[in-house]
C-alpha positions as CSV (number, residue, x, y, z in Angstrom):
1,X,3.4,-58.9,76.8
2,X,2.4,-59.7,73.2
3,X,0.8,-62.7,72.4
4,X,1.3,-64.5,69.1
5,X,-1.7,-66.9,67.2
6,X,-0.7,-70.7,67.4
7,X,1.1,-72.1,64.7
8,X,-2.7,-73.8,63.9
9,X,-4.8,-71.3,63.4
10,X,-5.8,-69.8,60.2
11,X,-4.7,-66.3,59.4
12,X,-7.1,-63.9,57.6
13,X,-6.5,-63.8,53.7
14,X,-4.3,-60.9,52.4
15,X,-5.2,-59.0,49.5
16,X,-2.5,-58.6,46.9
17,X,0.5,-55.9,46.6
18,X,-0.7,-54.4,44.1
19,X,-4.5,-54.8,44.3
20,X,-6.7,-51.4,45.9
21,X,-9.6,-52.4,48.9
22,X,-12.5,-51.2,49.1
23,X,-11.8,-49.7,52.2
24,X,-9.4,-47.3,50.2
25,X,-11.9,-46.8,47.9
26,X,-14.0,-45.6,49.8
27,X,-11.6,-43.5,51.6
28,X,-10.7,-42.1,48.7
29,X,-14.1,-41.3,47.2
30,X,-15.0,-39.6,50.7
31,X,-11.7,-37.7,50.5
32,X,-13.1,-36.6,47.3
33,X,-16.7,-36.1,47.7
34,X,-16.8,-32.4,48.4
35,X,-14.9,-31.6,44.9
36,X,-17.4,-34.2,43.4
37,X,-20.0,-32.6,44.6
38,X,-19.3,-29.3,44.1
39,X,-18.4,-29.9,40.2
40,X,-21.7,-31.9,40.0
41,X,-23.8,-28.9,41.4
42,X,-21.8,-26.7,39.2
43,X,-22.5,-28.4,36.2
44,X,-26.4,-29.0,37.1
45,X,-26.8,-25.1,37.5
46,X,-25.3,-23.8,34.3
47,X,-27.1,-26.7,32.7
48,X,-30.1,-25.3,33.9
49,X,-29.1,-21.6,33.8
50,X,-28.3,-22.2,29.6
51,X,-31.5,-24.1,29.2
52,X,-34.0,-21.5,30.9
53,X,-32.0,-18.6,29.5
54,X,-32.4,-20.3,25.8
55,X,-34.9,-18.3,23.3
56,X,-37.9,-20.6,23.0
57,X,-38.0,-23.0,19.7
58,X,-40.9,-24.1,18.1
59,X,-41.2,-26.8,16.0
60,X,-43.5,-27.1,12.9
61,X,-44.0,-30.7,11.3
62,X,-45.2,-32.0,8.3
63,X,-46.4,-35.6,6.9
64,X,-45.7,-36.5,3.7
65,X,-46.2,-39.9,2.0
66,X,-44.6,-41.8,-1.5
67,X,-47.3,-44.6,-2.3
68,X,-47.0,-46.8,-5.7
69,X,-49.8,-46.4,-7.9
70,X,-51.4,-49.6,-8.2
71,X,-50.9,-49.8,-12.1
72,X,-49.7,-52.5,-14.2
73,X,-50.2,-52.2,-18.3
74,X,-51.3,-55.4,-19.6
75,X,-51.3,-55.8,-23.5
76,X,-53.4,-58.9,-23.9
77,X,-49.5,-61.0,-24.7
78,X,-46.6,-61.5,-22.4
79,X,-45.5,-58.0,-22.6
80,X,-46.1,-56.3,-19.2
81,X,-45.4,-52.8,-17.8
82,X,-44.8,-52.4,-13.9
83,X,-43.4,-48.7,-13.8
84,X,-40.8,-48.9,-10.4
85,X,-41.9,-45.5,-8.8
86,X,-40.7,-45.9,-5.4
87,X,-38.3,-45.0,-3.1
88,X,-36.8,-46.1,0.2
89,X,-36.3,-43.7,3.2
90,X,-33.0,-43.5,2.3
91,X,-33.3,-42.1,-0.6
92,X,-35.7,-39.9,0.3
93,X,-33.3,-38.7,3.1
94,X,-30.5,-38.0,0.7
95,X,-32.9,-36.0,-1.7
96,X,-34.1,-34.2,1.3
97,X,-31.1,-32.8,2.7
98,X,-29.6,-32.1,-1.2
99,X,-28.1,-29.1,-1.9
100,X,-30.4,-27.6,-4.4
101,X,-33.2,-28.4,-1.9
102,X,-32.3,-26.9,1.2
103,X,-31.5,-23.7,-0.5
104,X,-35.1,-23.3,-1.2
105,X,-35.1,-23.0,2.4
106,X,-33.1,-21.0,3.5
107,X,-34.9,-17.6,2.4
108,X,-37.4,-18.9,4.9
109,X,-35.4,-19.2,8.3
110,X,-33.1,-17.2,10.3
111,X,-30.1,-20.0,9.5
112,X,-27.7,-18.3,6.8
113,X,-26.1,-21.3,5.1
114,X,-27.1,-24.9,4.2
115,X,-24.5,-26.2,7.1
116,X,-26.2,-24.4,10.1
117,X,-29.5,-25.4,8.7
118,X,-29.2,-28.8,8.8
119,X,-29.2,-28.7,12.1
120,X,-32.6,-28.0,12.9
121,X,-34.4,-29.6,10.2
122,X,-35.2,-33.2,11.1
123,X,-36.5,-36.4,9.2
124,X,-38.3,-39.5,10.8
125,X,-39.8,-42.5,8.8
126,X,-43.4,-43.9,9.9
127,X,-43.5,-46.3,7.9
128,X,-40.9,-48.3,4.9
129,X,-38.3,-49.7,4.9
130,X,-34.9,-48.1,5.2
131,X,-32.7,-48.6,2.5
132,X,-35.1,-50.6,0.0
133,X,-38.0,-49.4,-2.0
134,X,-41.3,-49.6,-0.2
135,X,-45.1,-49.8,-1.7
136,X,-45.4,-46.8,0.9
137,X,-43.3,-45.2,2.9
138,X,-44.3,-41.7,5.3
139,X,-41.8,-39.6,6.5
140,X,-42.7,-36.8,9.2
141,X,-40.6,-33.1,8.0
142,X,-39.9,-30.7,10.8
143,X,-38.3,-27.7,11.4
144,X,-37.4,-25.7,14.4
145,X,-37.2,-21.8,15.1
146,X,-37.2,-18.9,17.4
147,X,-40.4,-18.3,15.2
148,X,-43.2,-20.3,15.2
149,X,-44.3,-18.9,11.6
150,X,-41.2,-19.1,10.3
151,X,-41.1,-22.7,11.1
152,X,-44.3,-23.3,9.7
153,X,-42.5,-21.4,6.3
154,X,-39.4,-23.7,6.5
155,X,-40.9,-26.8,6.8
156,X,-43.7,-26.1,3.9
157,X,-41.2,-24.7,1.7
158,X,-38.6,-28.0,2.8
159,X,-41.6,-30.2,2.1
160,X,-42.5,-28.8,-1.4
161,X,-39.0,-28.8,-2.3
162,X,-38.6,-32.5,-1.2
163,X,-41.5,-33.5,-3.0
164,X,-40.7,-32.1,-6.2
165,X,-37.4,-33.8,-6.5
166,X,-39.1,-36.9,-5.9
167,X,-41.5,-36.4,-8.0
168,X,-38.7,-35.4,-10.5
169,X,-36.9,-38.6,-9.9
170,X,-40.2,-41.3,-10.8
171,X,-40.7,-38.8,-13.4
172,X,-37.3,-39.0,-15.2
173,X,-37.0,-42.9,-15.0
174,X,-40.8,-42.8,-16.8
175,X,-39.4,-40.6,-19.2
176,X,-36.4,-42.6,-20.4
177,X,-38.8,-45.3,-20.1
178,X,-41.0,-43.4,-22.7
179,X,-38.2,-42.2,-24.7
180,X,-37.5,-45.5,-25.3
181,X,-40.7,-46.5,-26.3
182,X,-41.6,-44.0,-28.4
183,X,-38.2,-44.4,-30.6
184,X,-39.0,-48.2,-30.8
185,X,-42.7,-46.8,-32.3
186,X,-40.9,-45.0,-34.7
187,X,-38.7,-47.5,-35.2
188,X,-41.1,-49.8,-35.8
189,X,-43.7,-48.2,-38.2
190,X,-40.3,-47.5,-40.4
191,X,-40.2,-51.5,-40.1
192,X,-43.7,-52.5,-41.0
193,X,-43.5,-49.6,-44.1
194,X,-40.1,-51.4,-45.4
195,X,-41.1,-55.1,-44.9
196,X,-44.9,-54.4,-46.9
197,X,-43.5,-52.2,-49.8
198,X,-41.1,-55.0,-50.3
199,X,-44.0,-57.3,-50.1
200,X,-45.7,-55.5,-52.6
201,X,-43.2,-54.9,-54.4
202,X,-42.0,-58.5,-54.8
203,X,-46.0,-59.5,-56.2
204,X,-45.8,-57.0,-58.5
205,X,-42.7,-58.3,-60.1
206,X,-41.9,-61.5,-59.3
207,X,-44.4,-62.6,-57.5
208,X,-45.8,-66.0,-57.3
209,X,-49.2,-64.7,-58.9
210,X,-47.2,-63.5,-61.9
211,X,-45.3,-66.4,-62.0
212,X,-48.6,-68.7,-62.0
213,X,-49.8,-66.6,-64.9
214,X,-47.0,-67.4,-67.1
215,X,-47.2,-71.1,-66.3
216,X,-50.4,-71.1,-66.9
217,X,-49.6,-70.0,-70.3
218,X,-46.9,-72.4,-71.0
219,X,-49.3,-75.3,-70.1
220,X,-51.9,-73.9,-71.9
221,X,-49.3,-73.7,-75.2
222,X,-47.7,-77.5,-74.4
223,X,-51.5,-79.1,-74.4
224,X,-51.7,-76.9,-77.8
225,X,-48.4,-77.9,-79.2
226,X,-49.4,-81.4,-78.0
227,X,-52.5,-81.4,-79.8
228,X,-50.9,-80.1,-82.9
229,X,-48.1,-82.8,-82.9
230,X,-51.1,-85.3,-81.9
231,X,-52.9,-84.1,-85.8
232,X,-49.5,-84.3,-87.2
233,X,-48.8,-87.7,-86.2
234,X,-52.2,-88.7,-87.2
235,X,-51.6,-87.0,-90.7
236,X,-48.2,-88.8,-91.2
237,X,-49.7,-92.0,-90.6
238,X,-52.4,-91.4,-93.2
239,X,-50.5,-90.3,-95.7
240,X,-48.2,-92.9,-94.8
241,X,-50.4,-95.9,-95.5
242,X,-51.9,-94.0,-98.9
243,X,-48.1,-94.2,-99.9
244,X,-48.0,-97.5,-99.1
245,X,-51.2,-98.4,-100.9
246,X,-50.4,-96.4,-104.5
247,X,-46.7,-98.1,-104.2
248,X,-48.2,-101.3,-104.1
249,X,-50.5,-100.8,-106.8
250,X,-47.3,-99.2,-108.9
251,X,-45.4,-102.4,-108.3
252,X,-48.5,-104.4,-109.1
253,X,-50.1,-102.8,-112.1
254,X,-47.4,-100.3,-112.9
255,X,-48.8,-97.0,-114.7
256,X,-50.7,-95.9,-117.2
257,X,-54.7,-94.9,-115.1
258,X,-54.8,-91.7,-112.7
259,X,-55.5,-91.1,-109.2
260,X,-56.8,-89.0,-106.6
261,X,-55.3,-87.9,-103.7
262,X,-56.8,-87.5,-100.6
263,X,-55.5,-84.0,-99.6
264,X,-56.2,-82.7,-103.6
265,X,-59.1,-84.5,-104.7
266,X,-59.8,-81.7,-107.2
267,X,-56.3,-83.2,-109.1
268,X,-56.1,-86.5,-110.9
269,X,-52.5,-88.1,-111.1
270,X,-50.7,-91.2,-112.1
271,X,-49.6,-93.6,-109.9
272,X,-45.9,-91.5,-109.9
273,X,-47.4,-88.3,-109.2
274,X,-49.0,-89.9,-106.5
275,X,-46.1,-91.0,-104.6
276,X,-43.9,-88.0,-105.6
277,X,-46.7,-85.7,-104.3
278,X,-47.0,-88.1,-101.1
279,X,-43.3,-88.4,-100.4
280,X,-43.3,-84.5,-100.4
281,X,-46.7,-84.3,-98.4
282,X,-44.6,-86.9,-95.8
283,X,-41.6,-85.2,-95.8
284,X,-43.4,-81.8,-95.0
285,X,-44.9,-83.3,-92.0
286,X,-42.0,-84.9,-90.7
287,X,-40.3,-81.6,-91.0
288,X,-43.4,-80.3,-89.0
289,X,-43.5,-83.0,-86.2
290,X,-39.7,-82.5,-85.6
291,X,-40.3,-78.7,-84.8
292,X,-43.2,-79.2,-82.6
293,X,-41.3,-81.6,-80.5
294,X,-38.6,-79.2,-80.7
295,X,-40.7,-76.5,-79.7
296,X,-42.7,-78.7,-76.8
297,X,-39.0,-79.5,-75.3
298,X,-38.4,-76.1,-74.9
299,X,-41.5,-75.5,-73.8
300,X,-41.2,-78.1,-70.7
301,X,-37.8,-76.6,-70.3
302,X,-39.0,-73.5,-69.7
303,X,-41.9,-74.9,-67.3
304,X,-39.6,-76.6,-65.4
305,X,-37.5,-73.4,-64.9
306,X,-40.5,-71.5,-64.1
307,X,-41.7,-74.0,-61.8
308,X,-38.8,-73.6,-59.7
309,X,-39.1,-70.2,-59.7
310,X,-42.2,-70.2,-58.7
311,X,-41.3,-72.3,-55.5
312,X,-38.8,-70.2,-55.1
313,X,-41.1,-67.1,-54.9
314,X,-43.6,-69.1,-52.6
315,X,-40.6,-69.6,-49.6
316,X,-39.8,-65.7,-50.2
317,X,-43.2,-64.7,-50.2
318,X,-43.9,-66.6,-47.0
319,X,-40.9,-64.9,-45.1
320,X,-41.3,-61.3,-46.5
321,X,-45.6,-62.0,-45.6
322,X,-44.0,-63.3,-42.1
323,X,-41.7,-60.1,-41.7
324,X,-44.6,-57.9,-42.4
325,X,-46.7,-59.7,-40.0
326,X,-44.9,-59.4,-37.7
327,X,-43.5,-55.6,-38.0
328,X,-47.4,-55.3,-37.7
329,X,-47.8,-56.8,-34.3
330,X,-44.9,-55.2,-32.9
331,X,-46.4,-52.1,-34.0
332,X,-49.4,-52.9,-32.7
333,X,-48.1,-53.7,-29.0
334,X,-46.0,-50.3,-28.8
335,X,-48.7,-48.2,-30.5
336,X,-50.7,-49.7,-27.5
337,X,-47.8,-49.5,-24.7
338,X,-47.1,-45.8,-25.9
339,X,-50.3,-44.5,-24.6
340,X,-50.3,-46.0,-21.6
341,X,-46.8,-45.3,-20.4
342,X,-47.7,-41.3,-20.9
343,X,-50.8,-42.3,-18.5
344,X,-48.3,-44.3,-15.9
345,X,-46.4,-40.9,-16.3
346,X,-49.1,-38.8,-15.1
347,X,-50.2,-40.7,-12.7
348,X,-47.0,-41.7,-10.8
349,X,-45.8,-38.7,-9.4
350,X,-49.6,-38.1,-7.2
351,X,-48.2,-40.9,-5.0
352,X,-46.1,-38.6,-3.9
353,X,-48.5,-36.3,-1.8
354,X,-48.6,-34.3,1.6
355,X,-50.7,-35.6,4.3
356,X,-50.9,-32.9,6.7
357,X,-50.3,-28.9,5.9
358,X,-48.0,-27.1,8.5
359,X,-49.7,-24.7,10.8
360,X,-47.6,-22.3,13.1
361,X,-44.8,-24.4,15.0
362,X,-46.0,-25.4,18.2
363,X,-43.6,-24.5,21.6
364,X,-40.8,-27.3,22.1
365,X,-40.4,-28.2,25.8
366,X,-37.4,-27.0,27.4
367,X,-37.2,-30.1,30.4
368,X,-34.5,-27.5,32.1
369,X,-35.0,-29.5,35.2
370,X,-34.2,-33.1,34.1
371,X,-32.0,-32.2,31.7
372,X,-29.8,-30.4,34.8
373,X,-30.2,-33.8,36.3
374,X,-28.8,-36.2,33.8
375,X,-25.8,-33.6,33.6
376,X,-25.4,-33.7,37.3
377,X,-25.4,-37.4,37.3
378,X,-23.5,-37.8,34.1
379,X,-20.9,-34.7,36.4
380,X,-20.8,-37.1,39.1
381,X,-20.0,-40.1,37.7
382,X,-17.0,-38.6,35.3
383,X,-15.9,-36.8,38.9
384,X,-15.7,-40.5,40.2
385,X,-13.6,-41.7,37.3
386,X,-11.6,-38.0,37.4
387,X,-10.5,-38.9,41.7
388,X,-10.1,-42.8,41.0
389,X,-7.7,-41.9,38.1
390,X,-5.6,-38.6,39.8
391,X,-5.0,-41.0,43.0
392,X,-3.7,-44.1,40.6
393,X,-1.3,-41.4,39.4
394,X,-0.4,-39.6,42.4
395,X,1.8,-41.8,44.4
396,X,5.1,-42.4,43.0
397,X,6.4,-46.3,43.0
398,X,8.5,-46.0,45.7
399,X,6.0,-45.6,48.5
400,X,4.7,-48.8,47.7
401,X,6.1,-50.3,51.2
402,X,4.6,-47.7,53.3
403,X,1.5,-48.4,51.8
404,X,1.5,-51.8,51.9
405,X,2.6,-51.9,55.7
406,X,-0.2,-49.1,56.4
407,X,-2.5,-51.9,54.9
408,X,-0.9,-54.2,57.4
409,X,-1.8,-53.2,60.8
410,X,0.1,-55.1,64.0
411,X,-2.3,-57.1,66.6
412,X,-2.7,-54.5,69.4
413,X,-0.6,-55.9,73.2
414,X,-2.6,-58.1,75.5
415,X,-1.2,-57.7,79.6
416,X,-0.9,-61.2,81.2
């Protein structure tokens, strides 16, 4: 007689239709152990088998280093010169593994083509940064071979070949730096020669010295012409009041005794003669004053004009001085920045240097045994996924039922 559970009590939760226990996990992981197992073992062995059966490789290294000189060019002005001769690891890495460099290896290892040989040449940075430019940056170079000498080879001629193109790189952005500067010399002494034999040429011809010289001879001819209209003027109102004084005496005693005049006094005359002669005399001088004011006007005309001129010449002598000046300095700075860039250049590329020369490569360690581990663990656990996956797969949809009443098991009969 079977006995039921009260309507009261609690029945044990039920996992879902569709959800696996562990119980049939494990079931099915013991059902698939031995194959596990088996593949596991298998794997460790040949792991270990191709490991210990594996010519020895030895590996040579080499330590290189790309420091920035500690030079800065300092002209005395604001002009200052900070070559940029560094590179990031980067950079370095791409100039490493270039074309044109690893075929200066290759004659040096048992590899036959760049793609084989990259894979047993090896960078690792020390120190710098990554992908920017670093005051100083070291980079260990090795190489691996069946041969420990020609390891040694490969990674000295690698090393050399690296450096070189490096060194070629700092050396080529100095050079277009001192291209540059020496076409600006050049450039520049053609300036300072143009702007001084225009200056020179200007003071010779219409210089403001020239021009001072000429006005200094039209002042020199006004306070002449001054001083001669100054006698004349003097002279017309002499003879003007002798005029005066024989007309009167005309008009008061008419003729009839002689005089003498003051400009002949050697010649006696009437009273007639004596004003004819001074009207004449008068006239004369009038004629005389009006062409030395004539002459005075054009004078201060000409004065004027050259004073302008020569104001003129002062503003253009100050700017072509001022272009020549300076032409003269900018000479000056890139006659002294010439020199020192051609230094800079000699002295950049010996911070790029080898620390450390290669000796014969040194044996690399097989670790046959762990490695066979890890390969056995890494077997097992992909043998795991392999079982959990083919048993997901192997029973078809309609068996669902019988499965999920072989999950459900009846309560076993109780005897009353």
């Amino acid at each position: 007689m079977s006995t039921s559970s009260a309507p009261g009590e609690a029945r044990p939760p039920q996992p879902p239709p569709e959800e696996i226990s562990l119980r049939e996990l494990y079931l099915i992981l013991r059902r698939r152990s031995p194959l596990i197992l088996l593949a596991a073992l298998l794997v460790a062995l040949g792991t270990y088998a191709y490991l210990s059966t594996r010519p020895p490789s030895y590996v040579a290294e080499v330590t290189t280093v790309v420091a920035r000189p500690p030079i800065e060019v300092d002209l005395g002005t604001n002009l200052r010169f900070r070559p940029e001769v560094t590179v990031s690891f980067e950079t370095y890495s791409t100039l490493a593994f270039s074309r044109g460099v690893l075929e200066t290896v290759l004659p040096h290892h048992e590899r036959t083509d760049v793609g084989t040989l990259e894979t047993v040449l090896e960078l690792e940075r020390m120190t710098g940064t990554a992908n920017a430019p670093t005051p100083f940056l070291a980079v260990v170079h090795q190489a691996r071979s069946a041969d420990p000498d020609a390891a040694a080879a490969s990674v000295t001629a690698w090393v050399e070949a690296t450096i070189d193109t490096v060194r070629a790189l700092m050396l080529e952005n100095l050079d277009t730096v001192e291209l540059f500067t020496g076409d600006a010399l050049t450039f520049a002494r053609d300036r300072v020669e143009e702007a001084e034999a225009a200056l020179e040429r200007f003071r010779a011809e219409t210089g403001p010295e020239a021009l001072r010289g000429r006005l200094s001879g039209i002042d020199s001819a006004i306070v002449e012409l001054e001083h001669e209209l100054l006698l004349v003027e003097r002279e017309i109102t002499g003879r003007s009041g002798e005029r005066e004084a024989f007309a009167r005496q005309r008009e008061e005693a008419g003729g009839g005794f002689g005089v003498v005049l003051v400009d002949a006094p050697e010649v006696v005359v009437d009273l007639d003669g004596a004003v004819g002669s001074l009207d004449a005399r008068l006239a004369a001088l009038r004629g005389e004053r009006e062409l030395l004011s004539e002459q005075l006007h054009d004078l201060a005309a000409r004065r004027t004009q050259l004073a302008g001129a020569l104001a003129d010449a002062t503003v253009r002598l100050g700017v072509l001085e001022r272009a020549a000046r300076e032409a003269r300095v900018s000479l000056e700075m890139l006659a002294a920045l010439d020199p020192n860039v051609a230094y800079v250049a000699q002295l950049a590329p010996a911070g790029v240097r080898v620390l450390s020369e290669a000796t014969a490569g040194a044996l690399e360690p097989q670790r046959s045994v762990l490695v066979a581990l890890l390969a056995g663990v890494a077997a097992v656990f992909l043998g795991v996924v392999v079982a959990l996956l083919a048993e997901a797969v192997r029973a078809p949809a309609g068996d669902e039922p019988a499965r999920r009443a072989e999950r459900v098991s009846p309560a076993p009969p109780t005897g009353g």
